[in-house]
N, C-alpha and C positions, 0 to 999 in steps of 0.2 A: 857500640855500647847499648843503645835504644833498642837493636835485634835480642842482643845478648838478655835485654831483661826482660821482653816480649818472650824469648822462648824457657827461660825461666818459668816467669809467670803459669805460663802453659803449661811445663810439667810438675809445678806445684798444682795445678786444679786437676789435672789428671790423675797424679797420685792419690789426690782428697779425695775426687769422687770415684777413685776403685775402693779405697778404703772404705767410705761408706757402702760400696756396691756388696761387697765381702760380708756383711751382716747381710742376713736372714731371715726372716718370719718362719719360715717351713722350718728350716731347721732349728729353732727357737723351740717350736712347739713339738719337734721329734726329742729335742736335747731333755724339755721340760718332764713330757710324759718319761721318757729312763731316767734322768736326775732327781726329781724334784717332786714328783708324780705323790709317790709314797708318803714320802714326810711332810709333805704340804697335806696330804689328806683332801683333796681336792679335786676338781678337774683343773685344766687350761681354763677353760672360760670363766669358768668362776674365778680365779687367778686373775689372770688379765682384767676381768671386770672391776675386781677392787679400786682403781682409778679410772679418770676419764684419761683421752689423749694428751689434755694437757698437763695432769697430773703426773701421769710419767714423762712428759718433756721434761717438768722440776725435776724430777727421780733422778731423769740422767739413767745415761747405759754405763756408768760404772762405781764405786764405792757406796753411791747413794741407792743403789739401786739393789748390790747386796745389803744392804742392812734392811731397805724394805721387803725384800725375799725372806730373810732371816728374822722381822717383825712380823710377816705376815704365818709366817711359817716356820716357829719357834724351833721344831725339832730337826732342822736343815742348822747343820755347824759348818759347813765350807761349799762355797759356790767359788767352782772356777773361774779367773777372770778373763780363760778364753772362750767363754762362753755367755756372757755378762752381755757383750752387744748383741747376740742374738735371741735371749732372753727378752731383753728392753726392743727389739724388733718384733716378735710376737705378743709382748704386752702392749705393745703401741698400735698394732692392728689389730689386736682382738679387745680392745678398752670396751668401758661401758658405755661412751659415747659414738662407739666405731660403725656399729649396724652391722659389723663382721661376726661370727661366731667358728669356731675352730673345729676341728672335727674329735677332739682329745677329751 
């Protein structure tokens, strides 16, 4: 029983960190500049800079995170939400407190 929840365990942390592995920055900032580019009226970095790193940790990579997309950038009506974590991965490496800057 003690194996049984030992290998459990294991492939729950496996599943959790491919899941996290699966989000992106790169592709965040490729999805943005085709998606979001336009209507945002913006670049990436200026995007992303709107918070610090911690700021978008509150944000969260999901519901919270479309409506600060759609706050920041009124003329954006639907942001996919399979694209949402990779979004919140390139606003979170390129923040104003990152010392990252994007190339978009």
């Amino acid at each position: 029983m003690k194996l049984l929840n030992v290998m459990f365990a294991g492939a729950l942390a496996l599943g959790i960190a491919t899941t996290a592995a699966s989000a992106n920055a790169d592709k965040g900032q490729k999805l943005f500049s085709k998606k979001l580019k336009d209507d945002c009226g913006m670049t990436g970095a200026k995007m992303a800079a709107k918070h610090t790193q911690a700021q978008w940790e509150k944000i969260g990579n999901g519901a919270g995170l479309e409506a600060e997309i759609k706050k920041i950038c009124p003329k954006v009506n639907d942001v996919d939400d399979k694209y949402l974590e990779h979004f919140y991965d390139f606003f979170y490496k390129f923040a104003s407190d990152s010392g990252n800057v994007p190339s978009c």
